[in-house]
N, C-alpha and C positions, 0 to 999 in steps of 0.2 A: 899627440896629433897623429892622425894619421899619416901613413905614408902613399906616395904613388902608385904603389904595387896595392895597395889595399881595396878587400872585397864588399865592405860595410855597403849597405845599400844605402840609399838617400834617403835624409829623413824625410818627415811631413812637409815639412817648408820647402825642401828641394822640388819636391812633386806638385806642392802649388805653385811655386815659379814658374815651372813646366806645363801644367794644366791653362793656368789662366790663362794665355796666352791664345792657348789653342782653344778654347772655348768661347773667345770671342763670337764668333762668325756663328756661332751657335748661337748667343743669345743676342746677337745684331737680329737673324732672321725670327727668332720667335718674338722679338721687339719690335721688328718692322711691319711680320705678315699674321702676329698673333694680338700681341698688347695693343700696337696701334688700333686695327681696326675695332676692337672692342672701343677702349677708350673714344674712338670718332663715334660709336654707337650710339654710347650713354650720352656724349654733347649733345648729338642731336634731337636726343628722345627728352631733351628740354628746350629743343628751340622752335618759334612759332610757323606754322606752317604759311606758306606764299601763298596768296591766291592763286598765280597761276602756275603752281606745282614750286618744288623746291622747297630753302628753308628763307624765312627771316633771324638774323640773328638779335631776337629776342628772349631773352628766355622766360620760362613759365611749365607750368606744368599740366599744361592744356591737354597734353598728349595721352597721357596718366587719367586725369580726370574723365578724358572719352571713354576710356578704355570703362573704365568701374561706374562710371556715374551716368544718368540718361537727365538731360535739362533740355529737352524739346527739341522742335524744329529749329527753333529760333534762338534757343538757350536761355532763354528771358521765365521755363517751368521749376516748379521745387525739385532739386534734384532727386532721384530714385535710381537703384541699382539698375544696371546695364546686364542684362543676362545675355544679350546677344553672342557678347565676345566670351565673356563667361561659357555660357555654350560648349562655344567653338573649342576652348581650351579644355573643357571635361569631353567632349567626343572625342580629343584626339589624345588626351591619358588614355581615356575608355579602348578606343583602339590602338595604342602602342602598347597597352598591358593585355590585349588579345594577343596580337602580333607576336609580342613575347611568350604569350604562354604555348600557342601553337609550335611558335620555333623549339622552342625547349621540351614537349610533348613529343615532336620530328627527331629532334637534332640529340638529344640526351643516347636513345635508343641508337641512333646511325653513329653518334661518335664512341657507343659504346660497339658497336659491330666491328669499327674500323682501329680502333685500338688493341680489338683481341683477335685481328689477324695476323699470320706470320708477319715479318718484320718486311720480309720480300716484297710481299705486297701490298704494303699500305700505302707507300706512294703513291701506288698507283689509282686506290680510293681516295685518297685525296685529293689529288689529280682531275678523276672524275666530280668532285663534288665543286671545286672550285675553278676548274675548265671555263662553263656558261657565265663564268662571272666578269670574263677578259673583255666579254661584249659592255659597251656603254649601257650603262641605266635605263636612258630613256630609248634606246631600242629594244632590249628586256623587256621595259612597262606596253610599248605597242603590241611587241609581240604579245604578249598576255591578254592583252586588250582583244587581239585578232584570235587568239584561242579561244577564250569565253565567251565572245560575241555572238547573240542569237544566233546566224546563223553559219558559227565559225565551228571547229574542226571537233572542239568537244561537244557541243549538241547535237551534231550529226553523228557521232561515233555513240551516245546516249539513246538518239533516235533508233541510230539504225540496229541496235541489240536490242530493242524492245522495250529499255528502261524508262524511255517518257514517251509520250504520245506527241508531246509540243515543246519546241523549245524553253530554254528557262534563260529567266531573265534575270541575268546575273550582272551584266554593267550595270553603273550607278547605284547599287545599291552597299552595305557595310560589307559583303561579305567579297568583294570585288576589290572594296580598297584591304581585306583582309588576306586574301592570298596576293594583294601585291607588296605588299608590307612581308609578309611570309618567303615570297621569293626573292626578294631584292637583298633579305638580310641574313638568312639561316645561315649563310657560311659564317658569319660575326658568332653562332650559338654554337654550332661543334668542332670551329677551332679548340676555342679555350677548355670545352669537355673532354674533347681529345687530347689536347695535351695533359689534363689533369688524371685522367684516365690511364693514361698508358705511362705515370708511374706511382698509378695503383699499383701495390703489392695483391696479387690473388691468394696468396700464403692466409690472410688475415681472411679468404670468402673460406679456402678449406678448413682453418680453424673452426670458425663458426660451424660450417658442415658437423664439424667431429662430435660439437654440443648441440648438437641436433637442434638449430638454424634452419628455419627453412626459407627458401629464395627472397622472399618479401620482406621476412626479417629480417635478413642478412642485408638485402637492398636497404632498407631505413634506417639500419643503427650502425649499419659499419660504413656502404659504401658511400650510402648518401653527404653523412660527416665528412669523408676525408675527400670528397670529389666535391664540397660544397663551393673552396676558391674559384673554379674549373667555371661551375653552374651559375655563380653569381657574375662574376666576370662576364660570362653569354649574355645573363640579362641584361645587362648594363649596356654595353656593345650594339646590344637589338632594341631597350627602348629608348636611350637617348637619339638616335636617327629615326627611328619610329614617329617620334616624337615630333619633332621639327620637318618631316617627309612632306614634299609638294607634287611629287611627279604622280607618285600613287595618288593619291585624292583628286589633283584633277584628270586625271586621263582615264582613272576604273572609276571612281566615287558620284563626278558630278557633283551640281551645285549642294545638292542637299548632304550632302559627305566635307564640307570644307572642314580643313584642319589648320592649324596654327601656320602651317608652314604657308600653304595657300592664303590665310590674310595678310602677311608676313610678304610674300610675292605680290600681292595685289597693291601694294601701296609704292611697291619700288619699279613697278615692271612701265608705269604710264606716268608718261607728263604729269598729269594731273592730280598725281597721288599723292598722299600726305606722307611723305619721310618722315617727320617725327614721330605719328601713331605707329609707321610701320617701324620703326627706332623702337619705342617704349615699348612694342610687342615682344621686339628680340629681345629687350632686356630682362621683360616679367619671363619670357620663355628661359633665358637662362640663368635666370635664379632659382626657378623651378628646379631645373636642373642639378643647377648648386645644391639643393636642398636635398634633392634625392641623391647626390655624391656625400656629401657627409652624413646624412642616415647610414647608408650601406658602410662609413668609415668608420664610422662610429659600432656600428653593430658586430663589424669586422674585429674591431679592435675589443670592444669586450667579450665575442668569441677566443681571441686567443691569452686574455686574461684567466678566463675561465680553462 
């Protein structure tokens, strides 16, 4: 047995007597402000909608059924697929995997600039890059809105260099909700490249130099590999919020731009909205999601098999 004076460290069990304790309050808040509201989600996205707004605690799977199925005005038609919402949910992949490929297009290149500057100064590109982000969201998205706008500060600066004759009509349309999706997120895409980046060894680009590598190859088969954690991580970060974004679509996109997030909003925002369809949307949206987290774990994991 040991004595009093003795250095031995605590075993495993010491440390989980120690830990658990303290990790309560840790998983009290991700069980109060994470699990519950999930779990209140999925009740609801099987309970009957009230007529006049709210839920009836009925359940049924009425909610579900709207979403995918179309049986008339009246419900009394043979059913047939619902492309409506369908739709909705392929335009806002379609635009979260624009979103994402822009940012990564953007951000690959900036987070490689700012990793292979002196050590002095990267804070302070950093700094710069994620500064504009202290402002809220939805003042961000106005102000975007107030730049792009026919006759806001970049059509006039397009104007008045000679590059259009008339303004462009750049609200409401995809490429509106596309650079606000682009601004609201890019810092989520050259964090994690920068981090992954800056400890890149460059030992491994001058190797490649010495067997006469040239830049493009040396980009594809060396850096590309070992900076891949970095890249995927960005993607992820920019298109699950892509994904689910309301502010962009309604404020640059307009009606003909709704995205998941926006039908999503519309059933929770008014009296008279159906919480359950707006319940069952969040849930098909986050299995979506689920589905796209274990692809990428899965793909991860027999990259490091291989």
């Amino acid at each position: 047995m040991a004595g009093p004076g003795s250095n031995h460290a605590p075993g495993p069990g010491s440390w989980r007597g120690i830990l658990v304790p303290l990790l309560l309050p840790t998983w009290a808040m991700i069980g109060i402000f994470l699990l519950l509201p999930v779990l209140l989600m999925a009740v609801y996205s099987f309970l009957t909608k009230e007529f006049r707004g709210g839920v009836e605690w009925e359940f049924s799977l009425a909610a579900y059924d709207q979403f995918f199925l179309n049986r008339g005005l009246f419900g009394d038609e043979p059913p047939t697929l619902e492309w409506t919402y369908i739709t909705v949910f392929a335009r806002s992949i379609a635009q979260a995997a624009g979103a994402t490929a822009l940012c990564l297009l953007i951000g690959f290149p900036t987070a490689w600039f700012i990793a292979t500057r002196p050590a002095s100064s990267r804070g302070i590109w950093l700094f710069l890059i994620t500064v504009p982000y202290w402002v809220n969201l939805l003042i961000r998205t106005v102000s975007l809105r107030f730049l792009i706008r026919e006759n806001g500060p970049l059509n006039d600066a397009l104007m008045g260099v000679g590059l259009i004759s008339e303004p462009l009509q750049i609200i409401n349309t995809n490429m509106a909700v596309q650079l606000g999706l682009f601004y609201s997120y890019l810092p989520f895409m050259v964090l994690p490249i920068y981090a992954a980046v800056e400890r890149y060894s460059f030992a491994y680009s001058e190797a490649a130099a010495d067997l006469y590598a040239n830049r493009w190859v040396t980009l594809r088969e060396i850096v590309l590999p070992i900076v891949r954690p970095g890249i995927v991580a960005g993607c992820i970060l920019v298109f699950i919020p892509s994904l689910g974004a309301f502010l962009a679509p309604n404020l640059l996109g307009g009606a003909k731009n709704f995205m998941i997030g926006s039908l999503i909003e519309e059933q929770f925002k008014k009296s008279l909205g159906n919480w359950p369809f707006g319940a069952a949307v969040s849930m098909i949206l986050m299995t979506l999601v689920l589905i796209v987290l274990f692809v990428q774990a899965r793909a991860a994991t027999r990259q490091e098999v291989r």
